[in-house]
PDB file of N, CA, C and O in Angstrom:
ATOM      1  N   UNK A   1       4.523  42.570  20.521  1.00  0.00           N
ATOM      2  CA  UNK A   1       5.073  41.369  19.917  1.00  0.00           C
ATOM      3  C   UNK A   1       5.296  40.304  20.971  1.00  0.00           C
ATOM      4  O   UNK A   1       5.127  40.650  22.140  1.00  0.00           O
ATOM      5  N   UNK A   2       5.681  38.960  20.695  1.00  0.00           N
ATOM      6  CA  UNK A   2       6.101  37.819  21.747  1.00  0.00           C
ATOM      7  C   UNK A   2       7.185  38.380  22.401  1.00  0.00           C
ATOM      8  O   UNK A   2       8.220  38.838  21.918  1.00  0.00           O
ATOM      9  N   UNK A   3       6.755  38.274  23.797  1.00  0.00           N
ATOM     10  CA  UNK A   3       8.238  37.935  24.607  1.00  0.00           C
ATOM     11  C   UNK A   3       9.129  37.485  24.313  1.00  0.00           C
ATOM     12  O   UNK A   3       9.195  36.535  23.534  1.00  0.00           O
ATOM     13  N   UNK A   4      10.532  38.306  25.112  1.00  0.00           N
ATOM     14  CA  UNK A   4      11.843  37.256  25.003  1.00  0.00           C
ATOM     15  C   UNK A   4      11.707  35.605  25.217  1.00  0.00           C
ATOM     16  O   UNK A   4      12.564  34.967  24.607  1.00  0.00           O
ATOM     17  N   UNK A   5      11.066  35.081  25.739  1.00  0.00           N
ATOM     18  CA  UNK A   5      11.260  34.436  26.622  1.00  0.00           C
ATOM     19  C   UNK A   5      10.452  32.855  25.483  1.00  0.00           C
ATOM     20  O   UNK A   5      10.472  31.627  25.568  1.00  0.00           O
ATOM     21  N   UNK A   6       9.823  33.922  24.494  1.00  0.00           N
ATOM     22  CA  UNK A   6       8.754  33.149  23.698  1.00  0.00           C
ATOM     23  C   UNK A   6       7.395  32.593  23.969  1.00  0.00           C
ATOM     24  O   UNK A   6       6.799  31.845  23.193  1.00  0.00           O
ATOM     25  N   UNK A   7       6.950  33.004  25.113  1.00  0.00           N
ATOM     26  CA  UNK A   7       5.756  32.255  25.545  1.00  0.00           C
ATOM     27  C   UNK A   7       4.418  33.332  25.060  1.00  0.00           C
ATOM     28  O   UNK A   7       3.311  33.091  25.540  1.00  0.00           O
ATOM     29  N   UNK A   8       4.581  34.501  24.109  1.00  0.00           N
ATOM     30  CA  UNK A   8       3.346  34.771  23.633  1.00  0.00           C
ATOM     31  C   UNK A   8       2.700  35.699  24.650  1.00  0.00           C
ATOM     32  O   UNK A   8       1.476  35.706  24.523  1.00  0.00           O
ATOM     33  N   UNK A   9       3.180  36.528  25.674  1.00  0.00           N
ATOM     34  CA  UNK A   9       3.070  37.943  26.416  1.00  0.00           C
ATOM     35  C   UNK A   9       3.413  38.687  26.214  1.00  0.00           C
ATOM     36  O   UNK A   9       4.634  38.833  26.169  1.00  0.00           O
ATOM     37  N   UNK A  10       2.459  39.760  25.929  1.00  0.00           N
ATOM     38  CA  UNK A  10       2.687  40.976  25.684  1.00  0.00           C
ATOM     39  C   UNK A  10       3.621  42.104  26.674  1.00  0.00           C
ATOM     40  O   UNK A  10       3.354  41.735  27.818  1.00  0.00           O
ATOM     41  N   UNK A  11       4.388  43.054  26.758  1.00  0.00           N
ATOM     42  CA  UNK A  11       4.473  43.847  27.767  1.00  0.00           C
ATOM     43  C   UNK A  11       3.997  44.114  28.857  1.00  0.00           C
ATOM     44  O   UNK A  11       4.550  44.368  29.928  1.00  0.00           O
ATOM     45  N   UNK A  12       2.763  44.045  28.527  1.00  0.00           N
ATOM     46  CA  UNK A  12       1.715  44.122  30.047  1.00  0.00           C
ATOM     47  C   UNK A  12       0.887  42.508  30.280  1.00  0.00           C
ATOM     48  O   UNK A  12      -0.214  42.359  30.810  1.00  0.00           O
ATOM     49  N   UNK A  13       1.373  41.908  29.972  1.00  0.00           N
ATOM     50  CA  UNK A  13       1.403  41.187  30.768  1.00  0.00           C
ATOM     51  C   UNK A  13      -0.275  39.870  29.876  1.00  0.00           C
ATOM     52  O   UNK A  13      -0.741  38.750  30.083  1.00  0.00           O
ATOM     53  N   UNK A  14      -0.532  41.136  28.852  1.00  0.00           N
ATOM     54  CA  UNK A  14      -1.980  40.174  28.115  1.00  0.00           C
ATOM     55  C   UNK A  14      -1.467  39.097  27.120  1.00  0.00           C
ATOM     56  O   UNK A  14      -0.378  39.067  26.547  1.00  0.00           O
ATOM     57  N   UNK A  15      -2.106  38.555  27.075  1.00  0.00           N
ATOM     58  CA  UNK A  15      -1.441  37.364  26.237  1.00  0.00           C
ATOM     59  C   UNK A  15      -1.687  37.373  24.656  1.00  0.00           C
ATOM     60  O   UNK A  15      -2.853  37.617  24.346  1.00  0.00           O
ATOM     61  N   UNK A  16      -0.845  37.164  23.658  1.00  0.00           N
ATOM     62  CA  UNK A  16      -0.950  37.717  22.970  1.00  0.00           C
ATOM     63  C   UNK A  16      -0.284  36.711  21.701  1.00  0.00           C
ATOM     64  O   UNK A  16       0.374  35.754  22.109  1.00  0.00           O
ATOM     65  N   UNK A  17      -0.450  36.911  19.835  1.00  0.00           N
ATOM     66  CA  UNK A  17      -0.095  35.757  19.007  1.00  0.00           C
ATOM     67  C   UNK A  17       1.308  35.608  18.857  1.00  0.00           C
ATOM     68  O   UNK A  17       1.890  36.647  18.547  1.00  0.00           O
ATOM     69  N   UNK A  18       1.947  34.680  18.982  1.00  0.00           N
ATOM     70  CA  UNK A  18       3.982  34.701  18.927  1.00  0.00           C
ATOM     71  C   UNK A  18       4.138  35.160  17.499  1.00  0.00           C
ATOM     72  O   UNK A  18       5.292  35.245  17.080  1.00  0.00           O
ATOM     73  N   UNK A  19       3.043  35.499  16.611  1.00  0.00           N
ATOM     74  CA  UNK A  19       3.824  35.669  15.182  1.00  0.00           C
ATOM     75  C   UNK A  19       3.496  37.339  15.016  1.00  0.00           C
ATOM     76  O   UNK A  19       4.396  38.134  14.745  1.00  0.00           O
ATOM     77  N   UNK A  20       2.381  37.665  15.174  1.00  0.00           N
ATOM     78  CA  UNK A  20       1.827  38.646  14.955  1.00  0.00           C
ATOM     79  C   UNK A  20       1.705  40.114  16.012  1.00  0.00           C
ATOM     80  O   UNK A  20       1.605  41.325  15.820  1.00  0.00           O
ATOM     81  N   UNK A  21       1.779  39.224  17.162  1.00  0.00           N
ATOM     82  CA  UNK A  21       1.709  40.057  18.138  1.00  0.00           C
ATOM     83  C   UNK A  21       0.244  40.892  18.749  1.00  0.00           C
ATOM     84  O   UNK A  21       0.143  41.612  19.742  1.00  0.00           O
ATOM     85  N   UNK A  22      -0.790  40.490  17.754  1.00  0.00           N
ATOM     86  CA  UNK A  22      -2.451  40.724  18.185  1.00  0.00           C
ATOM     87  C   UNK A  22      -2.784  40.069  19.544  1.00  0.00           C
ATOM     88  O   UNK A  22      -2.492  38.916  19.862  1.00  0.00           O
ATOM     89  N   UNK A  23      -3.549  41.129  20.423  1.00  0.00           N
ATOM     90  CA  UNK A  23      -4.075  40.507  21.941  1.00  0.00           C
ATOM     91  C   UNK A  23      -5.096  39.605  21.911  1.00  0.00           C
ATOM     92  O   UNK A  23      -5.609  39.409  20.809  1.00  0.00           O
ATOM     93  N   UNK A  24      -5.472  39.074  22.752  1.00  0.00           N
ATOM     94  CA  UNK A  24      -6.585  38.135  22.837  1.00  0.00           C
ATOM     95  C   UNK A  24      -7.303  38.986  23.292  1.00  0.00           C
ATOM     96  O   UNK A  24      -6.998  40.007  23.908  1.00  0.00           O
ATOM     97  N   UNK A  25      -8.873  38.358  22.831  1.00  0.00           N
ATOM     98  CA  UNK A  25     -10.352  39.616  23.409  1.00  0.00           C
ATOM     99  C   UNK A  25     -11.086  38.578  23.577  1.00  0.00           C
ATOM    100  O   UNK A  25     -10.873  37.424  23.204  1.00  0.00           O
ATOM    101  N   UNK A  26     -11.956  39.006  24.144  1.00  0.00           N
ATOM    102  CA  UNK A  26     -13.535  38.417  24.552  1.00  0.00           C
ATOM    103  C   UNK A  26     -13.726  37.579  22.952  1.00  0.00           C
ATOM    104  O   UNK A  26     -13.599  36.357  22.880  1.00  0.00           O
ATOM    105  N   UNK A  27     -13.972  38.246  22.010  1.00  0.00           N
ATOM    106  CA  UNK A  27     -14.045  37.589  21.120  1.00  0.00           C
ATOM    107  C   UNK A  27     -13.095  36.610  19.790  1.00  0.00           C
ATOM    108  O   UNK A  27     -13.549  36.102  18.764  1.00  0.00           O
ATOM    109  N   UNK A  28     -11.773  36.617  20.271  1.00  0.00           N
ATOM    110  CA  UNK A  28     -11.018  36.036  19.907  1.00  0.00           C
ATOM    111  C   UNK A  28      -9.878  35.680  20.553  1.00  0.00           C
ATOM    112  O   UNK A  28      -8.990  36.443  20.931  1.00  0.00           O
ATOM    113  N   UNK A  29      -9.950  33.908  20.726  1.00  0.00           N
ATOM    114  CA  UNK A  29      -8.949  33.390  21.629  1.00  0.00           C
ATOM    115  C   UNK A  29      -8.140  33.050  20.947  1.00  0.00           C
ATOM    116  O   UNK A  29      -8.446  32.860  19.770  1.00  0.00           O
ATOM    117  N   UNK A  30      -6.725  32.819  21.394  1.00  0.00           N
ATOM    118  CA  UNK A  30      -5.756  32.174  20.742  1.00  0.00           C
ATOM    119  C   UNK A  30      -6.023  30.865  20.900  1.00  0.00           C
ATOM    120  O   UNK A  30      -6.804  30.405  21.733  1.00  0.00           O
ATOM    121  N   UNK A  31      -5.336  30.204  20.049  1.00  0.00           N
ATOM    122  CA  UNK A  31      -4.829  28.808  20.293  1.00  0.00           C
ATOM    123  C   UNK A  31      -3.316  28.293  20.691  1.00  0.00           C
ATOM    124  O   UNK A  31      -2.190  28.455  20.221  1.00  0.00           O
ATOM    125  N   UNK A  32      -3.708  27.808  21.461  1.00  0.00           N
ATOM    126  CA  UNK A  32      -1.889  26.861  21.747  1.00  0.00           C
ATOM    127  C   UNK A  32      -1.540  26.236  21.009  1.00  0.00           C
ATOM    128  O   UNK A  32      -2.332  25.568  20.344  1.00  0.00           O
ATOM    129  N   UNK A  33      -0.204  26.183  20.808  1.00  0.00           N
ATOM    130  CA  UNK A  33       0.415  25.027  19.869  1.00  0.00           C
ATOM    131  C   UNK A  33       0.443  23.746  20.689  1.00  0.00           C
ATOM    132  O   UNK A  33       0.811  23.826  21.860  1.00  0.00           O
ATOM    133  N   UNK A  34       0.057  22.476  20.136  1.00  0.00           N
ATOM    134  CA  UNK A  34      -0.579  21.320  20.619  1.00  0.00           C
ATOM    135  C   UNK A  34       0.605  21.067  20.891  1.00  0.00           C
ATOM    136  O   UNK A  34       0.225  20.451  21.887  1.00  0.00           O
ATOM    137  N   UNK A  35       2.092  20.927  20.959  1.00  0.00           N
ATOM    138  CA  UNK A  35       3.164  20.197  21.066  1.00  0.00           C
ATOM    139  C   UNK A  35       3.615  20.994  22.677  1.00  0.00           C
ATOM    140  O   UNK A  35       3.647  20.511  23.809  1.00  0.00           O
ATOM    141  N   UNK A  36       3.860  22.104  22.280  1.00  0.00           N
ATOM    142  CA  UNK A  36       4.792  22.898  23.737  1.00  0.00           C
ATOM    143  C   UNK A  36       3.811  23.246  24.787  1.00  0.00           C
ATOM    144  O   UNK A  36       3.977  23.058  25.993  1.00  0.00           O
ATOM    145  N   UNK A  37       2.278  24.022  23.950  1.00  0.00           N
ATOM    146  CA  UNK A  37       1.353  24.212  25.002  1.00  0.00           C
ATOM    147  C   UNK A  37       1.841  25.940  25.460  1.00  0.00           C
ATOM    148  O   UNK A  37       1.000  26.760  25.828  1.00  0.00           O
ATOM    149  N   UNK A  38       3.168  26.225  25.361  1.00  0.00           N
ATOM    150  CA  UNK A  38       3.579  27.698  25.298  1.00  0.00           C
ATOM    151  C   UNK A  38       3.172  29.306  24.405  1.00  0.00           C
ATOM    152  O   UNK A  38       2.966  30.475  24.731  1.00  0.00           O
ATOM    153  N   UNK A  39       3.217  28.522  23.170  1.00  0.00           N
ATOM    154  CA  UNK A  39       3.249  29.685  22.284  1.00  0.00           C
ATOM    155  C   UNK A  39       1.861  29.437  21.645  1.00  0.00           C
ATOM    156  O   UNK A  39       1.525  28.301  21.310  1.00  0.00           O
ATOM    157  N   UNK A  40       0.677  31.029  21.404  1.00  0.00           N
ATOM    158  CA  UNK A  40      -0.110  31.162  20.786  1.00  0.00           C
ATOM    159  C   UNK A  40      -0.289  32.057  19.664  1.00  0.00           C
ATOM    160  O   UNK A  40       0.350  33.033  19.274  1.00  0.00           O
ATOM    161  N   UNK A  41      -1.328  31.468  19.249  1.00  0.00           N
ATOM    162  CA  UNK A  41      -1.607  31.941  17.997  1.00  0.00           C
ATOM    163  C   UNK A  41      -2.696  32.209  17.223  1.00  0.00           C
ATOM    164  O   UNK A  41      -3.508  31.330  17.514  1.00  0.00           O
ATOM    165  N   UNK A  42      -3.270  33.083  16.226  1.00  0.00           N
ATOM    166  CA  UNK A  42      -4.436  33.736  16.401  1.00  0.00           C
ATOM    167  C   UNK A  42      -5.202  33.404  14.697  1.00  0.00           C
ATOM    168  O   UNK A  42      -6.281  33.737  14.208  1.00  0.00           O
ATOM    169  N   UNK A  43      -3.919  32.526  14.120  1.00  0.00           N
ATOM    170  CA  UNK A  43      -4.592  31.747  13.187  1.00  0.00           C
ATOM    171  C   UNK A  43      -3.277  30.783  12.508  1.00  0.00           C
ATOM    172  O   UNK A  43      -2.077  30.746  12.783  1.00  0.00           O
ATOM    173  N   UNK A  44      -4.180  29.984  11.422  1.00  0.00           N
ATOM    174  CA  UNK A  44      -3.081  29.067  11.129  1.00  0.00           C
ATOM    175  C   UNK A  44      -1.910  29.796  10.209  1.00  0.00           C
ATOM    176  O   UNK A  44      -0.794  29.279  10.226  1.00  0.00           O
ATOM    177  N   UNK A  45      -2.131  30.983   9.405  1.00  0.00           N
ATOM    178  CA  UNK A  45      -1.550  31.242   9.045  1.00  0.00           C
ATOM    179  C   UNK A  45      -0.086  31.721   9.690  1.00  0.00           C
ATOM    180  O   UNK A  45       1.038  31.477   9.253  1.00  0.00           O
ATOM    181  N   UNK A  46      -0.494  32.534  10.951  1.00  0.00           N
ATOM    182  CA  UNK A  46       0.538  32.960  11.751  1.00  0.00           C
ATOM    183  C   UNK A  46       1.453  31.535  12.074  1.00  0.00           C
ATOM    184  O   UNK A  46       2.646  31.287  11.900  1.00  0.00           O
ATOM    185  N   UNK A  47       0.567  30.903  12.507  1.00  0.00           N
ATOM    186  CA  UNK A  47       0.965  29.798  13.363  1.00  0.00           C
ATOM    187  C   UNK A  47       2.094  29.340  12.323  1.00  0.00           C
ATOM    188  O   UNK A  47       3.189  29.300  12.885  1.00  0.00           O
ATOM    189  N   UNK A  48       2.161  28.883  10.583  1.00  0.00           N
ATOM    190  CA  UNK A  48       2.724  28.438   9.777  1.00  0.00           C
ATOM    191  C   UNK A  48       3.759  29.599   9.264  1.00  0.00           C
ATOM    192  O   UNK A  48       4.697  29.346   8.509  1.00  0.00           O
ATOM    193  N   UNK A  49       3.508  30.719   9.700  1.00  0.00           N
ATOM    194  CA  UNK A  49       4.889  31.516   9.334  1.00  0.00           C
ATOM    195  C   UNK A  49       5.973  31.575  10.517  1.00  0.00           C
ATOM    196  O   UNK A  49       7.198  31.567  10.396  1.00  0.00           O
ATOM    197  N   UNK A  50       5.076  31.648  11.894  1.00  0.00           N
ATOM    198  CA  UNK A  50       6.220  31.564  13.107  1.00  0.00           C
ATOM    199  C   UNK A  50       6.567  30.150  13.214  1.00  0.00           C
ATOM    200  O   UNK A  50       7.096  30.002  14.316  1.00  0.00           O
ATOM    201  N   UNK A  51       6.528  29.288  12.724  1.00  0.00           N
ATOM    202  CA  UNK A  51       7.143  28.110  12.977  1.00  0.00           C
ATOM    203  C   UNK A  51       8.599  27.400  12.686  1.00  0.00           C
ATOM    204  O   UNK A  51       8.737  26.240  13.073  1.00  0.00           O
ATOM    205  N   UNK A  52       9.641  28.029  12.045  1.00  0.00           N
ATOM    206  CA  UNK A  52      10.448  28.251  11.649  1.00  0.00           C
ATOM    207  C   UNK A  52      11.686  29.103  12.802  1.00  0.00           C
ATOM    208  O   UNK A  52      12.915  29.130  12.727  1.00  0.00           O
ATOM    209  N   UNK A  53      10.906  29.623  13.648  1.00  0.00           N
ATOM    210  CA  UNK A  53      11.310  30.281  14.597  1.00  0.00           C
ATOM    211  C   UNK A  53      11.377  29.920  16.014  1.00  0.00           C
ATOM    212  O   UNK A  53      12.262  30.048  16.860  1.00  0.00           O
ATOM    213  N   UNK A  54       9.835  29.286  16.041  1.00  0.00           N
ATOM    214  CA  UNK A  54       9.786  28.281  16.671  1.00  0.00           C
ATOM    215  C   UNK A  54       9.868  26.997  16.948  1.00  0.00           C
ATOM    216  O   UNK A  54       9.619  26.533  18.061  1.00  0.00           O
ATOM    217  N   UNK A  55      10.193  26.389  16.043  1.00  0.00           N
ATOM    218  CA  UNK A  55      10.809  25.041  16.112  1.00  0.00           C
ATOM    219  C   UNK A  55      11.769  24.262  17.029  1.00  0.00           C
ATOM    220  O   UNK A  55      11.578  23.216  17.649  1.00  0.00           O
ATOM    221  N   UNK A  56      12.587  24.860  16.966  1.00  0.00           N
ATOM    222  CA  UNK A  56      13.615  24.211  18.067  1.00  0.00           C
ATOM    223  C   UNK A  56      13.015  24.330  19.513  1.00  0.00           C
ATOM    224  O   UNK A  56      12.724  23.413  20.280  1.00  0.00           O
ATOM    225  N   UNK A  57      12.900  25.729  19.700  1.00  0.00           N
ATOM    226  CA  UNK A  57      12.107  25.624  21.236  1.00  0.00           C
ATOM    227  C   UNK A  57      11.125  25.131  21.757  1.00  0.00           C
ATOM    228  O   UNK A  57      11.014  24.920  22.965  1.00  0.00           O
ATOM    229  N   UNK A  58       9.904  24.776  20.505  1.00  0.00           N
ATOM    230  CA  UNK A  58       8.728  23.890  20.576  1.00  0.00           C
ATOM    231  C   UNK A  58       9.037  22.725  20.760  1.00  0.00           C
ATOM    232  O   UNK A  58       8.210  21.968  21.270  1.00  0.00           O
ATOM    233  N   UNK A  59       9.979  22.388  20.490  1.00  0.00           N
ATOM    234  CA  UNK A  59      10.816  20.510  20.280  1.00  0.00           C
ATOM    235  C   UNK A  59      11.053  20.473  21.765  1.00  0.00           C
ATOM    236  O   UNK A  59      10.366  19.766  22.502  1.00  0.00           O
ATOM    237  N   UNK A  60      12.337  21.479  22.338  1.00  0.00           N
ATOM    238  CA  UNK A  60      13.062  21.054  23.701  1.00  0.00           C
ATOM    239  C   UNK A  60      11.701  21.570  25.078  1.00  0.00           C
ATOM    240  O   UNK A  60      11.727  21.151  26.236  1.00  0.00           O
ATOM    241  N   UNK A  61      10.926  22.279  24.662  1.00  0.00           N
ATOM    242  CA  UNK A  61       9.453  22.291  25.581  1.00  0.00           C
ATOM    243  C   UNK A  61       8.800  21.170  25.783  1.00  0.00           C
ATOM    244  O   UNK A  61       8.568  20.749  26.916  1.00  0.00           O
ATOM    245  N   UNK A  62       8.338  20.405  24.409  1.00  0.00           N
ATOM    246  CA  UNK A  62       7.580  19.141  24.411  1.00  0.00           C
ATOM    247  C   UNK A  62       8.498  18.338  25.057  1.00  0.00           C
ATOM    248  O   UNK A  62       8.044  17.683  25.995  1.00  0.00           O
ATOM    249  N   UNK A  63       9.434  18.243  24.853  1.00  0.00           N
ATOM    250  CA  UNK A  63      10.358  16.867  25.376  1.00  0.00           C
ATOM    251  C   UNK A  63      10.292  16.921  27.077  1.00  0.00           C
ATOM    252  O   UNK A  63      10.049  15.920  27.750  1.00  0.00           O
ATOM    253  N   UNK A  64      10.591  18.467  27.736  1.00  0.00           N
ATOM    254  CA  UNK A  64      10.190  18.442  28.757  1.00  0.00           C
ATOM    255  C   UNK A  64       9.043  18.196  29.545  1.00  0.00           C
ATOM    256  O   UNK A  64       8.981  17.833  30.720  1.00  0.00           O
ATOM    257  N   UNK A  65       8.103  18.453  28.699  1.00  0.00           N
ATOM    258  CA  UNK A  65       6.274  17.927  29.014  1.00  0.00           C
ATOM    259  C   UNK A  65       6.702  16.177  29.202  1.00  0.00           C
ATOM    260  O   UNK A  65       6.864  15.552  30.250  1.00  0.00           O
ATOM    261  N   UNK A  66       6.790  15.763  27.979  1.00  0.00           N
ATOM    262  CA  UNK A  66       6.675  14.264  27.946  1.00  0.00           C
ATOM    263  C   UNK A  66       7.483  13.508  29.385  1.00  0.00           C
ATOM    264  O   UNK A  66       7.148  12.475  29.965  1.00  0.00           O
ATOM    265  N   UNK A  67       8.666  14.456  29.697  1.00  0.00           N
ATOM    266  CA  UNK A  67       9.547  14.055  30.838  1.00  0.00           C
ATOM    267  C   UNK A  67       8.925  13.616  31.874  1.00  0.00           C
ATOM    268  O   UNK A  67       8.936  12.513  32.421  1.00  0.00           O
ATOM    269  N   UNK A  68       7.976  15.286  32.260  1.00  0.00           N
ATOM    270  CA  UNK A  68       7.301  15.539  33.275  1.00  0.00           C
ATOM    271  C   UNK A  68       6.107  14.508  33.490  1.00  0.00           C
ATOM    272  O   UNK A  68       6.196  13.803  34.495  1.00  0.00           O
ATOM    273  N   UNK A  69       5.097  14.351  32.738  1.00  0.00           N
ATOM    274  CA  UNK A  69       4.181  13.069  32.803  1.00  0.00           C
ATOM    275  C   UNK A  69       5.451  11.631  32.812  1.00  0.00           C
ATOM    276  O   UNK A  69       5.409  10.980  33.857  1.00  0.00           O
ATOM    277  N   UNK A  70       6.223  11.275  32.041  1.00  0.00           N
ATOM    278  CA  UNK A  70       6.801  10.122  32.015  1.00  0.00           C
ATOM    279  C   UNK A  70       7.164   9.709  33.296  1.00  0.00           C
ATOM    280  O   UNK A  70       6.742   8.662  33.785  1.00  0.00           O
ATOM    281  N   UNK A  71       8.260  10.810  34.118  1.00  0.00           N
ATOM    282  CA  UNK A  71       8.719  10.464  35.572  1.00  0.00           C
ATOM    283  C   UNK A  71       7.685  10.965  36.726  1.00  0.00           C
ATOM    284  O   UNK A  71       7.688  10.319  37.773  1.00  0.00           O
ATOM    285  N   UNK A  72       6.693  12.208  36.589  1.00  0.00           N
ATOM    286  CA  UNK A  72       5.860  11.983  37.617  1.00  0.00           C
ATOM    287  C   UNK A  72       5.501  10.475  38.804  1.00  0.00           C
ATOM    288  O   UNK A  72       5.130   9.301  38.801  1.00  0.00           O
ATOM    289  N   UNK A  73       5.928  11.558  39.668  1.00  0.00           N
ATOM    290  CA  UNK A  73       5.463   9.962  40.685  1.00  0.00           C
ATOM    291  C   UNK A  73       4.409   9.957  41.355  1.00  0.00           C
ATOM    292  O   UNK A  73       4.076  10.863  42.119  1.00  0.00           O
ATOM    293  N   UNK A  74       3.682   8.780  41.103  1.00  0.00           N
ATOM    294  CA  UNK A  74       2.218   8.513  41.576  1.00  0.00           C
ATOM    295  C   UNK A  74       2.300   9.151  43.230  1.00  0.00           C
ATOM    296  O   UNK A  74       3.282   9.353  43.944  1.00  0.00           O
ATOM    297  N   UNK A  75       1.093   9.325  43.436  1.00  0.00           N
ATOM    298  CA  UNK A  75       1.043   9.929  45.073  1.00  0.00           C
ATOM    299  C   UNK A  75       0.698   8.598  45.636  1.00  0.00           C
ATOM    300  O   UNK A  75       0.014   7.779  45.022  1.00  0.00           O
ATOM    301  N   UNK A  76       1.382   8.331  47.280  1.00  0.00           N
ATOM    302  CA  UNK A  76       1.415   7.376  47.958  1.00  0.00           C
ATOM    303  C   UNK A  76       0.121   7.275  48.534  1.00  0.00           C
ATOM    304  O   UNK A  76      -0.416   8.292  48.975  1.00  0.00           O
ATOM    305  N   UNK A  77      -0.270   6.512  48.567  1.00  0.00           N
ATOM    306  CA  UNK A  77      -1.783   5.631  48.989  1.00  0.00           C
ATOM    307  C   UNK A  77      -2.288   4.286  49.499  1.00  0.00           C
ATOM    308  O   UNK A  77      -3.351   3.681  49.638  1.00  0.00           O
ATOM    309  N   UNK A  78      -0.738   4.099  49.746  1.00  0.00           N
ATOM    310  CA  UNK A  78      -0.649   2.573  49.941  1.00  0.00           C
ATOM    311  C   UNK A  78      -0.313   2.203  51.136  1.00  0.00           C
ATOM    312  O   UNK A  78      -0.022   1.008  51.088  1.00  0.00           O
ATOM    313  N   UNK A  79      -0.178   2.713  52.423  1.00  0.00           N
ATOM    314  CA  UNK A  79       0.293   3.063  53.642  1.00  0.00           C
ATOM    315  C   UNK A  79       0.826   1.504  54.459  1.00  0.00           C
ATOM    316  O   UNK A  79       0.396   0.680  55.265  1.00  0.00           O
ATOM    317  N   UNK A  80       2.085   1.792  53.595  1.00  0.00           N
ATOM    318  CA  UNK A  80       2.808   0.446  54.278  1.00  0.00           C
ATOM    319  C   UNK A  80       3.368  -0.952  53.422  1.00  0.00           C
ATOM    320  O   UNK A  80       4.415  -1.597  53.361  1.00  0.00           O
ATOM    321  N   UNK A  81       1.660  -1.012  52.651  1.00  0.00           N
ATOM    322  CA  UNK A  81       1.677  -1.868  51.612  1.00  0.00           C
ATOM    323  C   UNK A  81       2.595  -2.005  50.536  1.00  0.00           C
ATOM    324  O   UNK A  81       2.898  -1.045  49.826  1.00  0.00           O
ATOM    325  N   UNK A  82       3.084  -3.226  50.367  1.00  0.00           N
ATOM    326  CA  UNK A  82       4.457  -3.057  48.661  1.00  0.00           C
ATOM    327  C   UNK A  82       3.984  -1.830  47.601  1.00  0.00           C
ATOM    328  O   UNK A  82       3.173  -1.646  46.693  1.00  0.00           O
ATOM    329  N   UNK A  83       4.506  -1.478  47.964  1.00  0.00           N
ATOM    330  CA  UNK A  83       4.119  -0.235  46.059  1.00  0.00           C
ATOM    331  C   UNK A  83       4.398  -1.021  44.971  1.00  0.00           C
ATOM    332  O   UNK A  83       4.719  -0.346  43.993  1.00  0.00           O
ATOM    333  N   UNK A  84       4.389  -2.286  44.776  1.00  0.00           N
ATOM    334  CA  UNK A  84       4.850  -2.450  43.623  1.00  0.00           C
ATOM    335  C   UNK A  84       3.659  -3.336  43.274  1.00  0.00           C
ATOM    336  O   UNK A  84       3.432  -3.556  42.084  1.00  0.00           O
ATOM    337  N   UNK A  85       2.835  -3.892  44.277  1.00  0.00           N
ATOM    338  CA  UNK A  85       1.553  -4.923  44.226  1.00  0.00           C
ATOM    339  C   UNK A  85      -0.015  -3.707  44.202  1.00  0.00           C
ATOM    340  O   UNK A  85      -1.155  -4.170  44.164  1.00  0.00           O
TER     341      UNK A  85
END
């Protein structure tokens, strides 16, 4: 089944669906949930029954993504020059 932790790992470590708990194989990948990028899933159905569960934590994940791109700071390249021109 999903980790404590919610990110969709199995015990050993394979990655695996947050609703269902099926591994990923050669022939079937999960998908990420487009918002957190954390939790997978191995169809829409799963995806629409664990969501209820996942909700709140999918919310305070994304918000941290958006943080992370929002305040990222550009790498310096400007050696000396105003950073602001």
């Amino acid at each position: 089944m999903m980790s404590a932790d919610g990110k969709g790992e199995g015990e050993s470590g394979m990655v695996v669906c947050a609703s269902c708990g099926v591994a990923e194989a050669d022939d079937m990948k999960l998908k990420k949930c487009t918002a957190c990028k954390s939790a997978r899933y191995c169809s829409i159905k799963c995806q629409k029954e664990h969501r209820p569960k996942h909700k709140r934590d999918c919310k305070k994940r994304a918000a941290e993504l958006r943080d992370e791109i929002l305040f990222k700071q550009p790498e310096c390249s400007h050696f000396g020059d105003c950073p602001i021109c």
